[in-house]
N, C-alpha and C positions, 0 to 999 in steps of 0.2 A: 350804733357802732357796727363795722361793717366785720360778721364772723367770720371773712372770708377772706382778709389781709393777707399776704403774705410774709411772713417774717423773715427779718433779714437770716443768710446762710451763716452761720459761726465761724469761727476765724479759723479753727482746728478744722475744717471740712472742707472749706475752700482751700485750707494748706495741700490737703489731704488729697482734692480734684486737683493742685497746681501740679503733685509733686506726679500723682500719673498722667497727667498728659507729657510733662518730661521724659517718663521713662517710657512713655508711647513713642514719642518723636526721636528716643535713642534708641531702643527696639526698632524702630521704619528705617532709619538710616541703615542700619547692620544689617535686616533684611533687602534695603534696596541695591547695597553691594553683595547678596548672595547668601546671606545666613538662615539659612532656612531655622535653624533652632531657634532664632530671633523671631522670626514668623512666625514659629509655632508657639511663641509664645501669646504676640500679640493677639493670634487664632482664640487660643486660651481667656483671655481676657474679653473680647468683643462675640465672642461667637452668641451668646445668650441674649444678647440685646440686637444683634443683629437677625436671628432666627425669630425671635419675638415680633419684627416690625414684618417682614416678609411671609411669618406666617399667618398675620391679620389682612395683610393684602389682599393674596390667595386666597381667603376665605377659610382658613385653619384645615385645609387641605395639607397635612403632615407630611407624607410621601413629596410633593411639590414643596413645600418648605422647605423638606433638608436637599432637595435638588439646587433650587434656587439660591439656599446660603451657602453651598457649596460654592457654585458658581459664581457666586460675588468674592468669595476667599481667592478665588481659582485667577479674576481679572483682579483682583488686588496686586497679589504675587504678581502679574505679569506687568502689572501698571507704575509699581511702586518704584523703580527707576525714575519715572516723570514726574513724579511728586513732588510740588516745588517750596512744601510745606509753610503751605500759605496760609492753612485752615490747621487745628490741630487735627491729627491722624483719624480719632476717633469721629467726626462731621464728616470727613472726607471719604473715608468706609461706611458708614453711615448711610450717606448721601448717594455711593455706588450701589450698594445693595437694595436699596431702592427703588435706583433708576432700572438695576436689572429686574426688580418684581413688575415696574410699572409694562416695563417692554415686554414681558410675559404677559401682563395684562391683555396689552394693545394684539397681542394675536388670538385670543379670543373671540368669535363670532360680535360682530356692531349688535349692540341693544339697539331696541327698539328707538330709531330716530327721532327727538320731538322739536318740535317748532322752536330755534333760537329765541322768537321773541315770548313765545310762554311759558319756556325755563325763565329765562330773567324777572316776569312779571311774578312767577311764584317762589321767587326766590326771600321766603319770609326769614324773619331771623326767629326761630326757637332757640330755647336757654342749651346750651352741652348737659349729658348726662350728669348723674349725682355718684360717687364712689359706692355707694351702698346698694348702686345698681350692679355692679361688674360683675357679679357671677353666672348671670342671665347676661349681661348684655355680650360678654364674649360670644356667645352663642348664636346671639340676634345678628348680630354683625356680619357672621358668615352667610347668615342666608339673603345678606343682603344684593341686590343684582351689583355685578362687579365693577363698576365705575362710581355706581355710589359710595360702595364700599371705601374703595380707595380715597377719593375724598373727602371723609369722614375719620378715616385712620390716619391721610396726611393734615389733617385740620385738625381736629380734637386732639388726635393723640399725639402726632408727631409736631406741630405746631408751625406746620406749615402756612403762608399766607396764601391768597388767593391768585393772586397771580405767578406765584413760582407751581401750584396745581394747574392754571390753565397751560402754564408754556408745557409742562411734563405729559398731560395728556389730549395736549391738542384742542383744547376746547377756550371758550371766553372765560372771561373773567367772571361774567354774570349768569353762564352754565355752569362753572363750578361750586357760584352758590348756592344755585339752585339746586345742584345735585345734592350738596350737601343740607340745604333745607328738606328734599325728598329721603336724605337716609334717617335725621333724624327724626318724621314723622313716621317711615314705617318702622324705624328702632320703637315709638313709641306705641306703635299701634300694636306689634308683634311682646312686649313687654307687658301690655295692659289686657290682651286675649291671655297671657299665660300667667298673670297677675288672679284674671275671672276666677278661673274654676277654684284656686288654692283657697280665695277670701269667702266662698261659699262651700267647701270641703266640710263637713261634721256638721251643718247645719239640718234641723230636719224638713 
C-alpha cells in the first residue's frame, strides 16, 4: 500500500479555498478601479506566501526579500487594471512575484558555463526531499549556486514544470533538469557533511 496517497481535500476546505478566491477576485476588481483599501487588503492576505517563495529564490537573503515583495505588490497595483481575471488573482500575483525574483536573478554575474550537452547527459532523476528534512534543508538551499537554486524552489516547491523553468530562465528543457539533478545532489551532499559530525557527537 502506497503511504503516500494523497487524500482527497474535504468539502468544507474546498468550500473554504472557493469562497476566498471570490473574495480575492471582489477585492482585485475595487482595487483595479482605485481602492487602495481593497489592495490593502488583498496585500494583507498574500503577502506571507508571496515573500516565502521570493525569499527562497534569493537565497533567504531578508533585506532583498522584503525589496523584491515589495516590488511585486508595487507592479501588481500598477498592473491590476489589465487583469483580465482569467487565472484566480492569487496564481496571477503568484506568478508576477516570481517572475520579478527570477529577473533579479538573471542580473547576477553568469555561473560558471557548462557544456549543453553534459547538463542533459547528467541530468539523473533523484527522489525530492523528505519533510523531516526542512529544518536543514531551508538552510542548504540558500547556499545553493543561484540558478540551481531557483529550479529546485520552482520544481519541488512551487510545482513548476520543466518547460515553463526553461522558457523563465532561458535555458533548455534538459539544463533545467539537469540543474535541478545538480541541486538536489549538493542539497544532499551539504545535509549528509552536517548529518556526520551530529551522528558521531558523545561517542568516545
Amino acid at each position: 500500500m502506497n503511504a503516500c496517497l494523497t487524500l482527497p481535500m474535504p468539502m468544507s476546505q474546498a468550500a473554504v479555498d472557493h469562497q476566498a478566491g471570490d473574495d480575492d477576485a471582489r477585492l482585485a476588481r475595487l482595487a483595479a478601479a482605485g481602492d487602495l483599501r481593497a489592495f490593502e487588503s488583498l496585500y494583507r492576505r498574500h503577502v506571507a506566501r508571496v515573500h516565502g517563495v521570493v525569499w527562497r529564490i534569493c537565497g533567504m537573503n531578508g533585506a532583498r526579500a522584503e525589496d523584491l515583495t515589495q516590488e511585486a505588490f508595487v507592479r501588481a497595483w500598477q498592473s491590476l487594471p489589465g487583469f483580465r481575471f482569467e487565472s484566480a488573482f492569487a496564481t496571477w500575483l503568484h506568478r508576477l512575484a516570481v517572475n520579478i525574483a527570477l529577473m533579479d536573478l538573471r542580473r547576477e554575474p553568469p555561473e560558471q558555463v557548462c557544456d549543453e550537452a553534459l547538463l542533459e547527459a547528467c541530468g539523473g532523476s533523484h527522489q525530492p526531499f523528505c519533510a523531516g528534512e526542512r529544518a536543514d534543508l531551508e538552510q542548504a538551499v540558500a547556499n545553493l549556486p543561484p540558478r540551481a537554486r531557483a529550479v529546485l524552489v520552482l520544481h519541488d516547491v512551487e510545482g513548476w514544470k520543466h518547460e515553463e523553468i526553461g522558457r523563465e530562465l532561458g535555458m533548455a528543457v534538459g539544463s533545467s533538469k539537469a540543474q535541478l539533478h545538480r541541486a538536489r545532489s549538493l542539497l544532499r551532499a551539504m545535509l549528509d557533511n552536517h548529518a556526520a559530525p551530529a551522528a558521531t557527537r558523545g561517542k568516545p
